[in-house]
C-alpha positions in Angstrom: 0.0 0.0 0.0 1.4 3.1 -1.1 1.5 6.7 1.3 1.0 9.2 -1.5 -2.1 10.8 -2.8 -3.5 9.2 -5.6 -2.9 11.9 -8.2 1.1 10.9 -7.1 3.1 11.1 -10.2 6.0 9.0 -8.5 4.4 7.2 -6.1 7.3 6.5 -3.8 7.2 9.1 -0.7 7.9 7.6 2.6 5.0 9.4 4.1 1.7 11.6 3.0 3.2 14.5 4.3 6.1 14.0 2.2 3.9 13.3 -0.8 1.6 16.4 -0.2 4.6 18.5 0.4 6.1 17.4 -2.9 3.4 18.6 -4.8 3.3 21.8 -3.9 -0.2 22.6 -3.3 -1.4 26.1 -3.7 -5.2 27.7 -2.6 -6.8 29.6 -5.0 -8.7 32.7 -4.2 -12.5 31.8 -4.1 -13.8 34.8 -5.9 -11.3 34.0 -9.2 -12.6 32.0 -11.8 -12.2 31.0 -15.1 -14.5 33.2 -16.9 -11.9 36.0 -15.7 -14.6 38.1 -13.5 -11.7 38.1 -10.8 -9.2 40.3 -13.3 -12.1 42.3 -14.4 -13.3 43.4 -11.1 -9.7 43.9 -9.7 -9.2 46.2 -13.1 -12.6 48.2 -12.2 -11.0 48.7 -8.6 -8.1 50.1 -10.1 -10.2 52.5 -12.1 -12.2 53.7 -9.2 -9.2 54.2 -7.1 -7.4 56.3 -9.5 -10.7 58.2 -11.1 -11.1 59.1 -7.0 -7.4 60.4 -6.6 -7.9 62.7 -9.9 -11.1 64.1 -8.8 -9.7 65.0 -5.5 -6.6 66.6 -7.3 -9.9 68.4 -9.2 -8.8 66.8 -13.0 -11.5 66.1 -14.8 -10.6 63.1 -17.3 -12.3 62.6 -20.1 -13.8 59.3 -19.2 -13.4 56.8 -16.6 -11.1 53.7 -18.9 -7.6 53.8 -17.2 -5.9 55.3 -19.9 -8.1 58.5 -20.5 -7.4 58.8 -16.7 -3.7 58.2 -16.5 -4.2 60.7 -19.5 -5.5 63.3 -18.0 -3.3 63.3 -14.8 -0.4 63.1 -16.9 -1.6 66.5 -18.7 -2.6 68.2 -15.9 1.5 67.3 -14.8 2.4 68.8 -17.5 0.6 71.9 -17.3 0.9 72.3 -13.8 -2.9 72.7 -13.0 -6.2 70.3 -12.5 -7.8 70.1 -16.0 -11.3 69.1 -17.5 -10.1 66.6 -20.6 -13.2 66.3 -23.2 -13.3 63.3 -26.2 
């Protein structure tokens, strides 16, 4: 009778623990899944944050993608003053 796991590619471990610790198991977070909500959700967090920080710096971007922010925070830099971006 073997100690390892039955998904054991080797099957020779001395003990479980040995064969479980071979294999190098990893938790996933629950909330990610395959249809990539987890990405998109962490992206639309990223957004909010960074529309929030411009708005309190009083930059107006254009929209509320990334890059029109990033955009219009780089701009206002640039010009040394909060600006209101339009498409």
């Amino acid at each position: 009778m073997s100690n390892c796991t039955t998904g054991c590619k080797t099957q020779d471990h001395a003990s479980y623990g040995e064969c479980l610790r071979s294999n190098t198991p990893s938790v996933r977070n629950s909330t990610q899944s395959k249809s990539g909500l987890y990405s998109m959700e962490q992206r639309n967090a990223q957004e909010i944050s960074e529309y929030k920080a411009a708005r309190a710096q009083g930059i107006q971007p254009a929209g509320t993608k990334l890059h029109q922010i990033r955009n219009a925070v780089e701009q206002s830099r640039k010009a040394d003053a909060a600006l209101t971006l339009r498409d």
